[in-house]
PyMOL CGO cylinders between C-alpha atoms (Angstrom):
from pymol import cmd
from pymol.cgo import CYLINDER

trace = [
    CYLINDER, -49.08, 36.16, 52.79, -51.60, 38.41, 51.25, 0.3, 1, 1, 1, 1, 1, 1,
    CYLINDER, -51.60, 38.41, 51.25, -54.66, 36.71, 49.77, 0.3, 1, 1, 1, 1, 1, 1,
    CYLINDER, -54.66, 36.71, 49.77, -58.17, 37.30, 48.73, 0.3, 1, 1, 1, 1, 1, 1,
    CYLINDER, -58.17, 37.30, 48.73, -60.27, 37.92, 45.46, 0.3, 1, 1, 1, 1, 1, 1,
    CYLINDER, -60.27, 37.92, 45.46, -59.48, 39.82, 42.53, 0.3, 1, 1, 1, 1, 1, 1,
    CYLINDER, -59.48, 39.82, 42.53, -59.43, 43.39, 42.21, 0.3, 1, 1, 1, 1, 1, 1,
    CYLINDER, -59.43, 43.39, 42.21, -59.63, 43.85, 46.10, 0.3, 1, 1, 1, 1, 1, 1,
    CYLINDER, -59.63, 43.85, 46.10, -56.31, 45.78, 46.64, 0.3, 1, 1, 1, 1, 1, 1,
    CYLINDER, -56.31, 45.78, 46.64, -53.52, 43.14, 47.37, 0.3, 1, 1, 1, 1, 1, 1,
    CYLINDER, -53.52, 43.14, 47.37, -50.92, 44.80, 45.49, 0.3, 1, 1, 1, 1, 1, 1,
    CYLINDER, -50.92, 44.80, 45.49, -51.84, 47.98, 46.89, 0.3, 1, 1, 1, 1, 1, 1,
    CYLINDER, -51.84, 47.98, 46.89, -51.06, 46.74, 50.24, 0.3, 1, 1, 1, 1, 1, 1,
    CYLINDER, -51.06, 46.74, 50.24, -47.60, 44.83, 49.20, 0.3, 1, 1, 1, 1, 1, 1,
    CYLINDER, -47.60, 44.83, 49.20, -46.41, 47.99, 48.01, 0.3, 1, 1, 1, 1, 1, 1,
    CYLINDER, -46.41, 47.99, 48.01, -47.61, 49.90, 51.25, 0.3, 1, 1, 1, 1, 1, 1,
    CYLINDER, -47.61, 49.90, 51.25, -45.93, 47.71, 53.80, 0.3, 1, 1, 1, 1, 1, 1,
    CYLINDER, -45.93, 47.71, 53.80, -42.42, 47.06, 51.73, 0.3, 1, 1, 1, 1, 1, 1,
    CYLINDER, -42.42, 47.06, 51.73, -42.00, 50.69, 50.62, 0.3, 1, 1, 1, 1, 1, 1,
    CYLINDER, -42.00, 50.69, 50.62, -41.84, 49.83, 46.99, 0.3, 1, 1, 1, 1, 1, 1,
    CYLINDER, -41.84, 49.83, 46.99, -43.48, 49.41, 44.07, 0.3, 1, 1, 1, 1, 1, 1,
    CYLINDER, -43.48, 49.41, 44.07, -42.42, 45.73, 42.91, 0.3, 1, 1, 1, 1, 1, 1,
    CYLINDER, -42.42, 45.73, 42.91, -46.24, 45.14, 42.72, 0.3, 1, 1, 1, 1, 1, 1,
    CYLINDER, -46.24, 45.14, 42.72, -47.92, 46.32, 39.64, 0.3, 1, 1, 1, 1, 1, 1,
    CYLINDER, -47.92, 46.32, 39.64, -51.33, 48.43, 40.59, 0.3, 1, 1, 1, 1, 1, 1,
    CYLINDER, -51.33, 48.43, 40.59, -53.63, 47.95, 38.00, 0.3, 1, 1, 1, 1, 1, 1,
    CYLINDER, -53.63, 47.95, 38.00, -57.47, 47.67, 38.46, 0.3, 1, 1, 1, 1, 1, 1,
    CYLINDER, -57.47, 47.67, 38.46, -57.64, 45.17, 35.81, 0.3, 1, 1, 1, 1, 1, 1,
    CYLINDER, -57.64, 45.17, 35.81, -58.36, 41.95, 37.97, 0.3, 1, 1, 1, 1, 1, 1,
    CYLINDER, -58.36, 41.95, 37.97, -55.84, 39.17, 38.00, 0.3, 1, 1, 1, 1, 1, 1,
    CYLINDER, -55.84, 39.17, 38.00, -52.75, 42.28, 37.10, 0.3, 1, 1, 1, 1, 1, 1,
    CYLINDER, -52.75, 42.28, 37.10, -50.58, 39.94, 39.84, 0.3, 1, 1, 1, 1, 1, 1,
    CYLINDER, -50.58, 39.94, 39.84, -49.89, 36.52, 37.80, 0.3, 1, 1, 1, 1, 1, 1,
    CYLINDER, -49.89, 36.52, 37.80, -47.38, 35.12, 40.16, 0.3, 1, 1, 1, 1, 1, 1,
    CYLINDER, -47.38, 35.12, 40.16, -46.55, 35.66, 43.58, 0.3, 1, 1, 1, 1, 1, 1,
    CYLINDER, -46.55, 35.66, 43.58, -43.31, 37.97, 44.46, 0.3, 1, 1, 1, 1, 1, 1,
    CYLINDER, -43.31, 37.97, 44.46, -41.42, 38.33, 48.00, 0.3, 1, 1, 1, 1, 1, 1,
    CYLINDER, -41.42, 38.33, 48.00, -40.37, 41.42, 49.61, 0.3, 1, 1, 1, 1, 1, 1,
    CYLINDER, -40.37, 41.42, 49.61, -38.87, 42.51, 53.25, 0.3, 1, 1, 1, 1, 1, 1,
    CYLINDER, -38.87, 42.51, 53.25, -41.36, 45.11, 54.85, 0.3, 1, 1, 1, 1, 1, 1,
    CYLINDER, -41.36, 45.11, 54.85, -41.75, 46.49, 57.89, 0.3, 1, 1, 1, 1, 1, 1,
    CYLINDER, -41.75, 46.49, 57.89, -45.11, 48.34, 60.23, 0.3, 1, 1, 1, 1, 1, 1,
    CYLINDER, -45.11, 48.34, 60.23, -43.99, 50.12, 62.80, 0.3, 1, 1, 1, 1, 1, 1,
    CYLINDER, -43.99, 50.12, 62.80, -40.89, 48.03, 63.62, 0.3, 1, 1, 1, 1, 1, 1,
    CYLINDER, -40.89, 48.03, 63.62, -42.08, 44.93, 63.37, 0.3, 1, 1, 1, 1, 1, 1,
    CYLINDER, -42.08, 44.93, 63.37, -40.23, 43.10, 60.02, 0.3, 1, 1, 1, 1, 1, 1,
    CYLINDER, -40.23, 43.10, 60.02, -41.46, 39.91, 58.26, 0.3, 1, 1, 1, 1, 1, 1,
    CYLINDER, -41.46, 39.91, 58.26, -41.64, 38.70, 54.38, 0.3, 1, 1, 1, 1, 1, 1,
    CYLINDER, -41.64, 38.70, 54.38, -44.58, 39.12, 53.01, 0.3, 1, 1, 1, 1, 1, 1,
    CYLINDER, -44.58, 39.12, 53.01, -45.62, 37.36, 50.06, 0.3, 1, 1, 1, 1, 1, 1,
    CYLINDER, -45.62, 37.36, 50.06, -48.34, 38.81, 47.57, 0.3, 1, 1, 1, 1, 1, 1,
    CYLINDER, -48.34, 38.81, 47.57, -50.39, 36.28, 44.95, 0.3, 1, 1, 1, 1, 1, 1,
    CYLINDER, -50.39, 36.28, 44.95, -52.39, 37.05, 41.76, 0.3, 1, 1, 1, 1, 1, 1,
    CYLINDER, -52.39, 37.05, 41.76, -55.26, 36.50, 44.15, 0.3, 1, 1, 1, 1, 1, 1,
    CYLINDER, -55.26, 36.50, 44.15, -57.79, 33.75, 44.72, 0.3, 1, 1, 1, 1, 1, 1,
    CYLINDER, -57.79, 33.75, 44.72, -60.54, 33.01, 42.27, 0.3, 1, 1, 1, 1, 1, 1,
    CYLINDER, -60.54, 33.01, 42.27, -62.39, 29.83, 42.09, 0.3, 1, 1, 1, 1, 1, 1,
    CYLINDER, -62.39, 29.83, 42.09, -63.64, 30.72, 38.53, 0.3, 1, 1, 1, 1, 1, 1,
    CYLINDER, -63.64, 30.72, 38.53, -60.24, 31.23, 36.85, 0.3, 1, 1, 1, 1, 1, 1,
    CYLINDER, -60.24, 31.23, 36.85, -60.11, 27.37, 35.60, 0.3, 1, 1, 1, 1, 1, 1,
    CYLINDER, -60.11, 27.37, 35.60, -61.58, 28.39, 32.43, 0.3, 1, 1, 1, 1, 1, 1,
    CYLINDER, -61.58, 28.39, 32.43, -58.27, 30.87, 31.23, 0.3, 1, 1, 1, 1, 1, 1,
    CYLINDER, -58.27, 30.87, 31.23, -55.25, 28.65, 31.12, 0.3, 1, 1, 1, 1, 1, 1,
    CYLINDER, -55.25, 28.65, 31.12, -53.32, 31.82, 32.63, 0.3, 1, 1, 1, 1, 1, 1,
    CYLINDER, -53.32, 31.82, 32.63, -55.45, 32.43, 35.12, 0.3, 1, 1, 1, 1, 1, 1,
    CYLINDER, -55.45, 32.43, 35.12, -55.24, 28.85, 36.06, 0.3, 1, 1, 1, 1, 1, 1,
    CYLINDER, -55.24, 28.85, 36.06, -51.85, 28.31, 36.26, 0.3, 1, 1, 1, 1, 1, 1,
    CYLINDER, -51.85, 28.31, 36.26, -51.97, 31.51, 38.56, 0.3, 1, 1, 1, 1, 1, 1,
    CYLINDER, -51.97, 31.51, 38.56, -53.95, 29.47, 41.35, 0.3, 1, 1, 1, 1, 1, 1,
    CYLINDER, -53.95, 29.47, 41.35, -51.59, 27.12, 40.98, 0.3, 1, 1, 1, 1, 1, 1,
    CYLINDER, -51.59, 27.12, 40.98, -49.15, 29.35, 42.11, 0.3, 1, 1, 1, 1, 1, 1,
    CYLINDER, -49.15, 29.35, 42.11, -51.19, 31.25, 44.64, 0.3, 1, 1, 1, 1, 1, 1,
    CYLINDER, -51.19, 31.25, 44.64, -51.90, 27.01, 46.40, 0.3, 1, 1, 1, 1, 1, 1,
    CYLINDER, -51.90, 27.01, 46.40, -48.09, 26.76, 45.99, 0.3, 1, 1, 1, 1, 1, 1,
    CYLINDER, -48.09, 26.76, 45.99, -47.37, 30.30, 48.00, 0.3, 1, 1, 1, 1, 1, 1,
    CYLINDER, -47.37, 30.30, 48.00, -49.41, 29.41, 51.13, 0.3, 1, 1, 1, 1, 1, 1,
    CYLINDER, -49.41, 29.41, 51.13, -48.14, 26.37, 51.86, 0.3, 1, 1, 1, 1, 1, 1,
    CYLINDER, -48.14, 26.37, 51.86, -44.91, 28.17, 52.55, 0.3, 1, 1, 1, 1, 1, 1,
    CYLINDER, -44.91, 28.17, 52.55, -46.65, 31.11, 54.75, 0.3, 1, 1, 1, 1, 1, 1,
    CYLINDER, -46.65, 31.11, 54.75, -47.27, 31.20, 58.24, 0.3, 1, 1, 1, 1, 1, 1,
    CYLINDER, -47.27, 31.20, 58.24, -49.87, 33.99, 58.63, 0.3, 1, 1, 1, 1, 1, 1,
    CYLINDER, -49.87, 33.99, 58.63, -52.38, 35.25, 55.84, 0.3, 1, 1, 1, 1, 1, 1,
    CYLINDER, -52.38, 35.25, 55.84, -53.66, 38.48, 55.49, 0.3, 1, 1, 1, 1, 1, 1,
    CYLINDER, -53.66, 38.48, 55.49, -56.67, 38.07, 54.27, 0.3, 1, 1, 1, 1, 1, 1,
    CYLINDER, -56.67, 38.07, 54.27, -58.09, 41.46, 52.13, 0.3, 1, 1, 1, 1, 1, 1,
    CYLINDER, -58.09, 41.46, 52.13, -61.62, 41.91, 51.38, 0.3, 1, 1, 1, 1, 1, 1,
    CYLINDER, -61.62, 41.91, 51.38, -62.97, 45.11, 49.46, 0.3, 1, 1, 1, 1, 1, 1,
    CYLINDER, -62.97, 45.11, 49.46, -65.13, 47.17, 52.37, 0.3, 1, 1, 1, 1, 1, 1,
    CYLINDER, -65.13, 47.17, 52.37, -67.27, 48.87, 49.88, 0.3, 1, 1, 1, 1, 1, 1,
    CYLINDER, -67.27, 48.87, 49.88, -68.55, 45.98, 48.30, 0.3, 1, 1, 1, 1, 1, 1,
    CYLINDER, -68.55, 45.98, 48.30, -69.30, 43.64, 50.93, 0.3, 1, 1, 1, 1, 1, 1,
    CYLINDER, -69.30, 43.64, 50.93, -68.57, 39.89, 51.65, 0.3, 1, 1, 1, 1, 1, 1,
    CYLINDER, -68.57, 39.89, 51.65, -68.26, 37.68, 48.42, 0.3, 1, 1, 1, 1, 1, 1,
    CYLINDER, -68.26, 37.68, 48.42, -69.33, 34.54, 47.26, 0.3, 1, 1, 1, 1, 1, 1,
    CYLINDER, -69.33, 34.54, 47.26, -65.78, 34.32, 46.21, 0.3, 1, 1, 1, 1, 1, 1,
    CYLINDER, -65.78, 34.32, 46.21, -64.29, 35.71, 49.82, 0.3, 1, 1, 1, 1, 1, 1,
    CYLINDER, -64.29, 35.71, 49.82, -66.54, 33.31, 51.52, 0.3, 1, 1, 1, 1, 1, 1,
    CYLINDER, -66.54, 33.31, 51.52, -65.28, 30.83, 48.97, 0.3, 1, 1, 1, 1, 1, 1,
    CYLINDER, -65.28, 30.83, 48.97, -61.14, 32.03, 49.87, 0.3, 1, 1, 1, 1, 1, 1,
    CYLINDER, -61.14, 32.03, 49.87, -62.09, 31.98, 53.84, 0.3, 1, 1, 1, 1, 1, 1,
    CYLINDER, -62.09, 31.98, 53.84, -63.06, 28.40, 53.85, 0.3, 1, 1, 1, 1, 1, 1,
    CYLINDER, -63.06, 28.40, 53.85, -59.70, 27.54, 51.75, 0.3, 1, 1, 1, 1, 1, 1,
    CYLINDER, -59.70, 27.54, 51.75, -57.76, 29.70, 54.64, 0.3, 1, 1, 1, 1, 1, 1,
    CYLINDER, -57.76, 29.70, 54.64, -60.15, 27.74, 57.07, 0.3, 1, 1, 1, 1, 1, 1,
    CYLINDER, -60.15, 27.74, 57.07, -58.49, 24.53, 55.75, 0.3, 1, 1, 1, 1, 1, 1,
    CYLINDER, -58.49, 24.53, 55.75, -54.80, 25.65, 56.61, 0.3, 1, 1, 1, 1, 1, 1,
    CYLINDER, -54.80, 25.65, 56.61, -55.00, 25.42, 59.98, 0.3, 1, 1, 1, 1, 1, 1,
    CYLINDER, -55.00, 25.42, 59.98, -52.66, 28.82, 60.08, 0.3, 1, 1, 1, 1, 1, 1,
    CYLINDER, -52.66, 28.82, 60.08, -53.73, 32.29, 61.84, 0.3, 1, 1, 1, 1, 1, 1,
    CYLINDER, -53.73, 32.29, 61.84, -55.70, 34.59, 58.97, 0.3, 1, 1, 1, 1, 1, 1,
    CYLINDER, -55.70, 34.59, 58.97, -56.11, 38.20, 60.02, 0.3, 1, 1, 1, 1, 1, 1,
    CYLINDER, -56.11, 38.20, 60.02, -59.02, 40.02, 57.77, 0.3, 1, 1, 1, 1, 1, 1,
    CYLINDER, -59.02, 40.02, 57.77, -58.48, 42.96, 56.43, 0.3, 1, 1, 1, 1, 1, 1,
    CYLINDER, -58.48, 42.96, 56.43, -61.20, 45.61, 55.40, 0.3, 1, 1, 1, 1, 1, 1,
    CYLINDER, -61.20, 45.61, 55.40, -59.56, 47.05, 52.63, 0.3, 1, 1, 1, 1, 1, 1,
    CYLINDER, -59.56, 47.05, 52.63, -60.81, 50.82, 51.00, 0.3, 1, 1, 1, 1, 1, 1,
    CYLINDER, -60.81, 50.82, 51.00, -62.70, 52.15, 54.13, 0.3, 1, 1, 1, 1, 1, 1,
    CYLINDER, -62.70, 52.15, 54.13, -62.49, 55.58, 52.86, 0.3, 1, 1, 1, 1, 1, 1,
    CYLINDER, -62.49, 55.58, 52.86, -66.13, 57.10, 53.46, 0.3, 1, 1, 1, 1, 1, 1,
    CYLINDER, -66.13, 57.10, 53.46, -68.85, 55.93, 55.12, 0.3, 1, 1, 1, 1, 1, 1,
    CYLINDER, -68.85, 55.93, 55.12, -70.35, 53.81, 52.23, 0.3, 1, 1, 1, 1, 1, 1,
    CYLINDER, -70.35, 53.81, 52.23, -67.64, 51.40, 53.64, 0.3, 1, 1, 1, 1, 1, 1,
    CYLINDER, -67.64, 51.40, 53.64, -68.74, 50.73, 57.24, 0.3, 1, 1, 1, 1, 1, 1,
    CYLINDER, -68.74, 50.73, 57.24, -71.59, 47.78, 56.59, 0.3, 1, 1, 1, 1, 1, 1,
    CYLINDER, -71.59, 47.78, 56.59, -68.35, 46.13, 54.04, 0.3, 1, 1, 1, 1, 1, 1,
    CYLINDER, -68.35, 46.13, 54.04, -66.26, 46.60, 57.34, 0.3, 1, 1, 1, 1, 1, 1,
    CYLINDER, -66.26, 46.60, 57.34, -68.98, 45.27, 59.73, 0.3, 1, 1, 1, 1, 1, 1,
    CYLINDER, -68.98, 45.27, 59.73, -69.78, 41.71, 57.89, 0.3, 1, 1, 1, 1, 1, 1,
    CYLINDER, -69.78, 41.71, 57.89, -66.12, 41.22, 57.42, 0.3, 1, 1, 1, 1, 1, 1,
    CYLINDER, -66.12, 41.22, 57.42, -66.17, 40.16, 61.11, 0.3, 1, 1, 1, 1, 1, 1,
    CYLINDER, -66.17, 40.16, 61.11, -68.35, 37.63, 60.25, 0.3, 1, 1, 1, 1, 1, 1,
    CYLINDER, -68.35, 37.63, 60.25, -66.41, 35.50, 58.24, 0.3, 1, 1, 1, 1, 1, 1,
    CYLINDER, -66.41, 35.50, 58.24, -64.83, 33.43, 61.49, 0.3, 1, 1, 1, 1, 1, 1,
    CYLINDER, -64.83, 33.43, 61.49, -61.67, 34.82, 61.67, 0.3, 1, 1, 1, 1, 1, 1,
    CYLINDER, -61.67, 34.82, 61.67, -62.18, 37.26, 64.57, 0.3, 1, 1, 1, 1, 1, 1,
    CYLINDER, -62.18, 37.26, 64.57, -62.44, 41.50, 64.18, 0.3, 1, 1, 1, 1, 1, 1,
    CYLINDER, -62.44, 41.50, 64.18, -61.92, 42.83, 60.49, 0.3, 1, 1, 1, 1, 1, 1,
    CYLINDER, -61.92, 42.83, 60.49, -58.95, 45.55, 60.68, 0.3, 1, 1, 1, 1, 1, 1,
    CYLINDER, -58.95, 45.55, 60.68, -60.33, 48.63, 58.80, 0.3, 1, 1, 1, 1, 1, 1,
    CYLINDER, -60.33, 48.63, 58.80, -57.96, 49.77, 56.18, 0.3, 1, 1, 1, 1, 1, 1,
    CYLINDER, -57.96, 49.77, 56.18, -57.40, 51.64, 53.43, 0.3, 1, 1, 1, 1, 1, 1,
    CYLINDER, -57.40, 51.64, 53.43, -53.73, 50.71, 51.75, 0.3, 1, 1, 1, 1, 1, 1,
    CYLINDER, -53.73, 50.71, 51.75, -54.25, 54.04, 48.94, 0.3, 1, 1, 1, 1, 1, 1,
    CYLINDER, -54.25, 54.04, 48.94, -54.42, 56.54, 51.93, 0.3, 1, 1, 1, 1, 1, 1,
    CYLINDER, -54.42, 56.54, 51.93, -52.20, 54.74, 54.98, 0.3, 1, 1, 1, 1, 1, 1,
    CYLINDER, -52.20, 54.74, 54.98, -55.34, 54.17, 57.00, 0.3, 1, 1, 1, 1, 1, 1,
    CYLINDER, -55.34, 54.17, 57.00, -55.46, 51.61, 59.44, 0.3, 1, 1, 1, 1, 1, 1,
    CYLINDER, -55.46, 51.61, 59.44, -51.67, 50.70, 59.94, 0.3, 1, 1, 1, 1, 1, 1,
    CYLINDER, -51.67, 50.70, 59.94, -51.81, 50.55, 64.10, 0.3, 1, 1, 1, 1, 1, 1,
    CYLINDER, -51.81, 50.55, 64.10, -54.57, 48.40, 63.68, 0.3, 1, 1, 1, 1, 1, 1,
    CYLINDER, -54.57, 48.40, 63.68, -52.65, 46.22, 61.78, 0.3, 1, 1, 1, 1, 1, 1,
    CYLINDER, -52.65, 46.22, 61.78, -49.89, 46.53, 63.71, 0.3, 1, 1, 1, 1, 1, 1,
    CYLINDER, -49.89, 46.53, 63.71, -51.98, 45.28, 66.89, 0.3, 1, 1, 1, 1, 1, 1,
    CYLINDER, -51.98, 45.28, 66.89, -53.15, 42.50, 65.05, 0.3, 1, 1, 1, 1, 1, 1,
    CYLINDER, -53.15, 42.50, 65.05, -49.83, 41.46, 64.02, 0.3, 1, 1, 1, 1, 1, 1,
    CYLINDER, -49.83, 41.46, 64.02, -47.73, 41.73, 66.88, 0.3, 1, 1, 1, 1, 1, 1,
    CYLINDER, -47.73, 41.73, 66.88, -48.70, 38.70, 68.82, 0.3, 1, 1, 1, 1, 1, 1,
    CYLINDER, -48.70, 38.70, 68.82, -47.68, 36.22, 65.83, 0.3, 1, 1, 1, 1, 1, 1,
    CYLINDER, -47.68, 36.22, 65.83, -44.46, 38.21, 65.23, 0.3, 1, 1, 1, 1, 1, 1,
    CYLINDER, -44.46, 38.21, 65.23, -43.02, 37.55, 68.57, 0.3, 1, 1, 1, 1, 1, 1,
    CYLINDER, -43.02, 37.55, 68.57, -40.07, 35.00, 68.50, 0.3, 1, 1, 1, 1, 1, 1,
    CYLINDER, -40.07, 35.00, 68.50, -41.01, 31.41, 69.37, 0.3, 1, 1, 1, 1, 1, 1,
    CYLINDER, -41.01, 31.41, 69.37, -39.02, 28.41, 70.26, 0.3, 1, 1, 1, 1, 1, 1,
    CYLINDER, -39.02, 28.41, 70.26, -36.37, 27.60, 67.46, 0.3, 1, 1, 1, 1, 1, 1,
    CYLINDER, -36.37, 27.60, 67.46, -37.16, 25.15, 65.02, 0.3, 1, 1, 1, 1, 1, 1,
    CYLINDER, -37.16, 25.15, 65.02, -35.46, 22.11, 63.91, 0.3, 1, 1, 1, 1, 1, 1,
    CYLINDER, -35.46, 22.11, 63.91, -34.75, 23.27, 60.22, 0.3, 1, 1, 1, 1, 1, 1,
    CYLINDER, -34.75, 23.27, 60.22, -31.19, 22.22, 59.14, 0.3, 1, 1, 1, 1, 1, 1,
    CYLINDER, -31.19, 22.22, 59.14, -31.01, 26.04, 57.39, 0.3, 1, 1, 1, 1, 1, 1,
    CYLINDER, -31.01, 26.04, 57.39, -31.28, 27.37, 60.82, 0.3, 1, 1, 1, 1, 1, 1,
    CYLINDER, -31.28, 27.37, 60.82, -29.51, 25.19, 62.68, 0.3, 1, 1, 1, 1, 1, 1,
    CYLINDER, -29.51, 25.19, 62.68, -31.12, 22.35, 65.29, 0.3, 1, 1, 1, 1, 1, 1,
    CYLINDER, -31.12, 22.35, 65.29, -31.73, 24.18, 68.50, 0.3, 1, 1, 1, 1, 1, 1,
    CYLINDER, -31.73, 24.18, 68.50, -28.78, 22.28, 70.07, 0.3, 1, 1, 1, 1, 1, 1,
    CYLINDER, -28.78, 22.28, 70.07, -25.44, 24.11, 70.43, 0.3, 1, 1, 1, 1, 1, 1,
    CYLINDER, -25.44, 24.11, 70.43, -23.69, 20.61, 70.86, 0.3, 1, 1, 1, 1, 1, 1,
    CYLINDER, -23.69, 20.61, 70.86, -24.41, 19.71, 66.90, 0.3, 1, 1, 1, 1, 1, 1,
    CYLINDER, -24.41, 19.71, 66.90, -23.52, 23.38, 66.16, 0.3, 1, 1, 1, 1, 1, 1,
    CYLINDER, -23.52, 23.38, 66.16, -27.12, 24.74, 66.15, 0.3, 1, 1, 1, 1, 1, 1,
    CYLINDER, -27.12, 24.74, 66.15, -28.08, 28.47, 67.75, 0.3, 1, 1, 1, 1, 1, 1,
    CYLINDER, -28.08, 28.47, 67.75, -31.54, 27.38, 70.00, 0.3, 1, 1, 1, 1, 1, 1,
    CYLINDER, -31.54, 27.38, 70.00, -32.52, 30.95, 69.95, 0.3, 1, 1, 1, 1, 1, 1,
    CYLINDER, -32.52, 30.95, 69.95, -32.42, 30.89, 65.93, 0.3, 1, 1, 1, 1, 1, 1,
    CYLINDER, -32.42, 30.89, 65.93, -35.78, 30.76, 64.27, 0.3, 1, 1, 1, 1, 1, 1,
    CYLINDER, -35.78, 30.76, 64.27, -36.38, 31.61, 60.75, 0.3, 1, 1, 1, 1, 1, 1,
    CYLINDER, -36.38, 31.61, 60.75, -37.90, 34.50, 59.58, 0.3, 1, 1, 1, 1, 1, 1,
    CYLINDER, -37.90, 34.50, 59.58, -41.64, 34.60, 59.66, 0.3, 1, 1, 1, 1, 1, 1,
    CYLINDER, -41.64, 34.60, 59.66, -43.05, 34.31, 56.49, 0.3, 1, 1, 1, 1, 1, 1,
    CYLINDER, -43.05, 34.31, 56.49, -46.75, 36.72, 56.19, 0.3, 1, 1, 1, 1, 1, 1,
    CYLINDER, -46.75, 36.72, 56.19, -49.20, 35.83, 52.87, 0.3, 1, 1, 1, 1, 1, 1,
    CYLINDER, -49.20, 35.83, 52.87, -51.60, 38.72, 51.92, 0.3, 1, 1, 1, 1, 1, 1,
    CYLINDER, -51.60, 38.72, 51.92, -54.96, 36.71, 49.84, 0.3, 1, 1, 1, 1, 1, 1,
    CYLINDER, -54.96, 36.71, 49.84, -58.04, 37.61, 48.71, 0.3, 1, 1, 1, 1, 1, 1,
    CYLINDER, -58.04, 37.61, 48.71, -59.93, 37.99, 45.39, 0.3, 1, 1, 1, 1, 1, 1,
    CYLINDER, -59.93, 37.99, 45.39, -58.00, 40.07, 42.58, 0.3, 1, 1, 1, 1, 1, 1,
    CYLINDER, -58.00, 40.07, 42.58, -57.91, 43.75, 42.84, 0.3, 1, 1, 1, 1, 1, 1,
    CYLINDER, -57.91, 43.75, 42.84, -58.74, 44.73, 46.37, 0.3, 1, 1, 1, 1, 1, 1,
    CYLINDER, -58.74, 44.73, 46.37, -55.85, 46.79, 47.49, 0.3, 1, 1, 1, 1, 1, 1,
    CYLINDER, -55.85, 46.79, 47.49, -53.05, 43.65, 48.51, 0.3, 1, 1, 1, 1, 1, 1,
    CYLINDER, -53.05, 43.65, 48.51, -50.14, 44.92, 46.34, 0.3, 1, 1, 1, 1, 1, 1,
    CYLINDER, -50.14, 44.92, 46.34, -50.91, 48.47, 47.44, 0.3, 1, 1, 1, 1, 1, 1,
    CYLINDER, -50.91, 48.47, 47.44, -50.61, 47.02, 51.08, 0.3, 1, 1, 1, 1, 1, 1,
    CYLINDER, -50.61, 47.02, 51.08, -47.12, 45.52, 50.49, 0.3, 1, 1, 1, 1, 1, 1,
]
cmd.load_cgo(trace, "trace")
């Protein structure tokens, strides 16, 4: 699942990884008003990802805008992984540090990334990402396809398959009550962050 702040590129990265354009690009914060699906794929690896309007603590005041958290709350309960996208050029948040300790809350793996590293103005942006707990930032741009083995690296040890899980969609891991045990469901990833920093443009 892709999450984050507004106007920090999550529909720029939705659109990157699924090879479409189901994600409006806009730099008008909060474009995104509910979250969408897709099937994408980096490098072989294939997941859903989920994109959300974004996270912003300050929306309560525009009944739109509010019922868009609601959605983006709704959305991660049902991810397993969050991609969490900050904008490199301007730095660590209040609001990102605001979104991090939401993610924090989850309990699920968050990778960051450092979304619009084009130039060097971007580096510091890239740096303090690191610091926000969640390990080493990947440095990406989602406009200009920079960054994509990093991500893939990052990735690839939540995508491998697991043990199956008891879900009666998938079957129940027992092949005497019908069930496949190597059967797990697909994994589901969440790009967040604030509004506008590059997550639709990503997917």
């Amino acid at each position: 699942m892709i999450i984050g702040r507004p106007n920090v590129g999550k529909s720029t990265l939705f659109n990157r990884l699924t090879g479409g354009r189901s994600a409006i690009v806009d730099n008008q914060p909060g474009v995104t008003r509910d979250w969408r699906m897709g099937e994408a794929s980096l490098l072989g690896l294939d997941f859903t990802l989920i994109d959300t309007a974004g996270l912003d603590h300050k929306a309560t005041s525009d009944a739109i805008a509010a019922a868009a958290q609601v959605q983006t709350k709704s959305a991660m309960t049902r991810a397993d992984i969050f991609l969490f996208v900050i904008d490199a050029r301007e730095g660590i948040t209040p609001a990102d540090r605001d979104a991090a300790k939401a993610l924090r809350r989850t309990g699920k793996p968050v990778i960051v990334i450092a979304n619009k590293v084009e130039g060097y103005a971007a580096l510091p942006g890239a740096a303090e990402a690191d610091g926000l707990g969640f390990g080493e930032a990947v440095s990406f741009s989602a406009e200009h396809a920079i960054g994509l083995d990093l991500l893939y690296q990052a990735l690839k040890p939540h995508l491998t398959v697991g043990e199956a899980e008891e879900d009666e969609d998938f079957g129940s891991g027992d092949p005497e009550a019908g069930g496949e045990a190597d059967i797990v469901r697909p994994l589901m990833v969440a790009i967040v962050g604030r509004p506008n920093v590059g997550k639709s443009t990503l997917f």
